[in-house]
C-alpha positions in Angstrom: 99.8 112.3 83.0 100.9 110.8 86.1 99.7 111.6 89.7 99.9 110.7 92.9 96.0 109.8 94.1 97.2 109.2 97.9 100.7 108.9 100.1 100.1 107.7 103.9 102.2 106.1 105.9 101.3 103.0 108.3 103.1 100.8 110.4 101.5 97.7 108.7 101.7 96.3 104.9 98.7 94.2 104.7 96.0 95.8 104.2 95.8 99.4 102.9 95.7 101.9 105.9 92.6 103.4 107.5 94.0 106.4 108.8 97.8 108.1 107.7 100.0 108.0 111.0 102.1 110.8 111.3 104.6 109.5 113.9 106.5 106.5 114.9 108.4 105.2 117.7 111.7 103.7 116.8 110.2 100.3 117.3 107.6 100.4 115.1 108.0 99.7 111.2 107.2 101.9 108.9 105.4 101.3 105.5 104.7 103.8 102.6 101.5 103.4 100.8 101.1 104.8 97.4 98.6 104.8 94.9 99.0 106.2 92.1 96.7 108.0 89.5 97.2 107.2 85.8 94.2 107.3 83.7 93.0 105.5 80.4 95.0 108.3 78.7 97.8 108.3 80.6 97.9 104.4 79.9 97.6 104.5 76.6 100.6 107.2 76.0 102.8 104.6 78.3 101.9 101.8 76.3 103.0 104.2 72.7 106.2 104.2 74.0 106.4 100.6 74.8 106.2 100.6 79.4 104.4 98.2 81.0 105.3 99.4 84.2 105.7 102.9 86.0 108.9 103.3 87.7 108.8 105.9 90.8 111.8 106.9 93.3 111.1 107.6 96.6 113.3 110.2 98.2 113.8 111.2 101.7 114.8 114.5 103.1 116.2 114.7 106.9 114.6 117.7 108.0 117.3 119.4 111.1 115.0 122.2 111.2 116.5 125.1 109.0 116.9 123.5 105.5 116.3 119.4 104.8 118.8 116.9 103.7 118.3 114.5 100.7 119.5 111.4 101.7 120.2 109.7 98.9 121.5 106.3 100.7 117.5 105.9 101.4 116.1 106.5 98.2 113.9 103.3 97.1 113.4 102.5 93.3 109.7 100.5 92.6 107.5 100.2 89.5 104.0 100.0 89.4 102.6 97.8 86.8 100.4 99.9 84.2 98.0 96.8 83.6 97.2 96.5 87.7 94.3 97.9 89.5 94.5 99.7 91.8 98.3 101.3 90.8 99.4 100.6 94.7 102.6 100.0 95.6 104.0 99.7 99.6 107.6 100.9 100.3 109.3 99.9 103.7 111.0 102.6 105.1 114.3 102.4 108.0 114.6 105.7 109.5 116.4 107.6 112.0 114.6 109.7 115.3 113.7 113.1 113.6 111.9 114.9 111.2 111.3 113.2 108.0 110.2 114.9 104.6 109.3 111.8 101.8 108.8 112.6 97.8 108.0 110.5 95.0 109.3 111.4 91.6 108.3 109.9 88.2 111.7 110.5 85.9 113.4 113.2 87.2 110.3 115.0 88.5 108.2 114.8 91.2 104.7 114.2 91.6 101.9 115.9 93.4 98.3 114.5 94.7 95.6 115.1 92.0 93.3 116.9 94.5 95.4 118.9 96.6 99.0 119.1 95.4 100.3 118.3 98.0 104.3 117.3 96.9 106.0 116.4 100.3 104.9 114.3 103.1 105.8 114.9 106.4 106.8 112.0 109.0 108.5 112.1 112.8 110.6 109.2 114.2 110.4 109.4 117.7 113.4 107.4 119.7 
């Protein structure tokens, strides 16, 4: 049903990213780009049960080293609307100097990439 079709993170929210930085000085702002993958089918079953929009969570996991951290003081509620093209939503994100793991769930479950399943994205804050 519902996919991821890309997560990168930029520290811009104007135009959609080039590249997917991977780490950020404490100065720098943050932006999560996602776009999301939800076919004609997919569409169609959302609008049988009456959504015009796709709601998604983002959650973040402070990663210490030996076993992450939901945070769930940082978790960020958006919806996508189903009628929109492309499904692209860009989240701010305020974070802390460390290791950063982010997720996005649809309901309670979270989502994957459609070509590589990838489920967790990676981020450092440097101070």
């Amino acid at each position: 049903m519902v996919h991821l079709s890309k997560v990168l993170f930029t520290d811009q929210d104007t135009k959609p990213p080039l590249l997917n930085l991977t780490s950020f000085r404490m100065d720098q702002n943050v932006w999560v780009w996602v776009d999301l993958r939800c076919p004609e089918a997919c569409r169609a079953q959302l609008a049988s049960f009456g959504e015009s929009e796709i709601p998604l969570s983002l959650y973040w996991y402070f990663d210490p080293g030996a076993s992450p951290v939901l945070r769930e003081d940082l978790k960020t509620d958006r919806a996508f609307k189903a009628s929109a093209l492309p499904l692209r939503v860009v989240i701010p994100a305020r974070l802390t100097p460390g290791n950063w793991i982010a997720e996005i769930a649809y309901g309670p479950d979270r989502i994957c990439t459609w070509d590589d399943q990838r489920c967790s994205f990676r981020v450092r804050m440097i101070p």
